[in-house]
N, C-alpha and C positions, 0 to 999 in steps of 0.2 A: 528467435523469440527469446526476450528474457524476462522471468520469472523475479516480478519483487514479492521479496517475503516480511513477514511481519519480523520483525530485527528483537534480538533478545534484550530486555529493559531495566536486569536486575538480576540478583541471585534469587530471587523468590518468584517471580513473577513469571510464568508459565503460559496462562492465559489474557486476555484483552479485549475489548469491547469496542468494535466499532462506532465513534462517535460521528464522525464526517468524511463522504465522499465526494475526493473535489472534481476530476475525473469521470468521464462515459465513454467508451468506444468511439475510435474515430479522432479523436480529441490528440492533437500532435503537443506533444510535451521536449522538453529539454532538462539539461542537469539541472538537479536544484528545484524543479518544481513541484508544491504540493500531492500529492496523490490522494493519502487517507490517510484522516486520524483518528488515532485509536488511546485507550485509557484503560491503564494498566493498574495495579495497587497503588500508586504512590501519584505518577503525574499522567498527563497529556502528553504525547507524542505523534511529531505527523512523520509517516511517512514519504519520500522524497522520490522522485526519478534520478537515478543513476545516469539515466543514458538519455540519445534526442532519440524520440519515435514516436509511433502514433498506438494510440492503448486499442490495443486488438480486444481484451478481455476483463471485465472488470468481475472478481469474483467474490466479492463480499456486497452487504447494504448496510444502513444505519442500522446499529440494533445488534449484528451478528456478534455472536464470541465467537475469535478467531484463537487457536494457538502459536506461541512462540514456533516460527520458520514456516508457518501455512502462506501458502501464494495466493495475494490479496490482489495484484494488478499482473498482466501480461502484455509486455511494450514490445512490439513490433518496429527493430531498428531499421530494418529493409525500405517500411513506409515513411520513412522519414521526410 
């Protein structure tokens, strides 16, 4: 199982707000694809899939404040 985290955005920027999740459980992704965006002080930022797998766990909604390294998606390489 691997753990995407909300990626650090800035020297100031700590927290970030969920704006879009592209991703549900079940949902087979590869590198490079959308996850969640999220909106930190300054810009927009999406996060991306690192790996191919299928998203075992999605742990954020629109709306939520997430902090900098909190695990926002759990990909499942196994299910690939």
């Amino acid at each position: 199982m691997i753990d995407v985290h909300v990626p650090k955005m800035g020297m100031t920027t700590v927290e970030v707000d969920v704006v879009a999740v592209h991703v549900k459980p079940g949902d087979v992704v590869g590198p490079g694809d959308d996850l969640v965006d999220v909106e930190g002080d300054k810009a927009t930022f999406t996060i991306e899939a690192d790996v191919a797998g299928t998203v075992a766990e999605v742990l954020v909604a629109v709306g939520d404040e997430s902090a900098v390294g909190d695990v926002v998606v759990r990909i499942d390489e196994a299910a690939a």
